[in-house]
C-alpha positions, 0 to 999 in steps of 0.5 A: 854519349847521345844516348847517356844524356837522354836516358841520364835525363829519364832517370832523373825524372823518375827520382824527382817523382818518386821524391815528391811522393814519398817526401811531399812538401809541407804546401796545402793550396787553399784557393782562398782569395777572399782576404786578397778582394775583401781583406783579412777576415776579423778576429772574432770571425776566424774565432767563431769559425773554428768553434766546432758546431755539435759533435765532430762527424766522424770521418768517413775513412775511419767509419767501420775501421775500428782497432785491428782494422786496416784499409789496403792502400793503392798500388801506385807506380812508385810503390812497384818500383820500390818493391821490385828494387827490394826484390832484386837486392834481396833474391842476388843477396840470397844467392850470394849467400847460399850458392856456395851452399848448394855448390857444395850440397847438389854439386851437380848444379853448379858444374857447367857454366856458359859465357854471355851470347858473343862468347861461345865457350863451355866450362864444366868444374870437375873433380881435379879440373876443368873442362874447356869448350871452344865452339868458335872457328878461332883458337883461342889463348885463355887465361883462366882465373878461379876463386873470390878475388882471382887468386889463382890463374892459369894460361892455356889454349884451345883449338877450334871446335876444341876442347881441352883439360885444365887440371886444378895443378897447373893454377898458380897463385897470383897473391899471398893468401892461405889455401886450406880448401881444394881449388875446386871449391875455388872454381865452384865460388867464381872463374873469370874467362879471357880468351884471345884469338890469332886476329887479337879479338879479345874475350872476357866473361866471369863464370 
């Protein structure tokens, strides 16, 4: 909780400045203080005053930028913030998009898949199931759970060291959904992984 609060703090710093710059307020400060010594200018000064003299000058940031022209715009700090939150929503909605493609194209690339670092355990998808690799000094009592929404489930164990096989047969349905397409394409889209050792330490990883 002591570090929630400073970083919830940094990160409302961080909106209030980018609000302020994209929506800046409608206050121009003049620094006119002569109405507040002298009093309020007349009627026919302020007139005479906003007559243009001549022809307007062009302003210098127009000169030599006619149609079809433009000026590169500085990069600022809420600009890149900007660009890299785009970034990132737009390349993990490319690859929620088209894994399944690829999965099913190459599908190579997408048979082995590893848990964060304090879970070390090895999946690799294969044709009628999966191949679970223990490389802790604990065995584990697993639960595998396969497909978009976990709809399918199986309880194994894996010895230390160990490996073991889990055919797609032996996952059971845990909803009332339709299952025209092989398990395996249910593996390929998602496994969820929860491991728990003799002492009860408890694993937990979606693949």
């Amino acid at each position: 909780m002591s570090l929630l609060l400073p970083a919830a703090f940094m990160i409302v710093i961080v909106l209030v400045r980018i609000t302020i710059r994209l929506f800046a307020p409608d206050i121009e400060p003049t620094g006119d203080f002569r109405g507040v010594l002298y009093g309020a200018p007349s009627e026919a000064a302020v007139v005479q005053a906003a007559e243009p003299v001549g022809e307007p000058a062009e302003p210098a940031s127009v000169q030599g930028h006619r149609m079809f022209e433009s000026t590169r715009l500085p990069m600022t700090l809420e600009g890149m913030l900007i660009l890299l939150i785009a970034l990132v929503v737009t390349v993990g909605a490319a690859h929620a998009l088209f894994a399944p493609l690829i999965s099913r194209l190459w599908p190579d690339t997408a048979v082995t898949r590893l848990a964060p670092q304090g879970f070390p355990i090895r999946v690799t998808i294969r044709e009628d199931d999966i191949q679970v690799t223990n490389a802790s000094k604990e065995p584990w009592t697993c639960t595998a759970r396969i497909g978009r929404g976990l709809p399918f489930e199986s309880n194994f164990a894996v010895a230390a060291h160990g490996t073991d096989i889990v055919p797609f047969d032996s996952f059971r349905l845990t909803s009332s959904m339709d299952t025209v397409q092989p398990l395996r394409e249910f593996a390929l889209a998602r496994i969820q992984m929860e491991c728990r050792e003799p002492s009860g330490l408890t694993h937990f990883a979606n693949l």
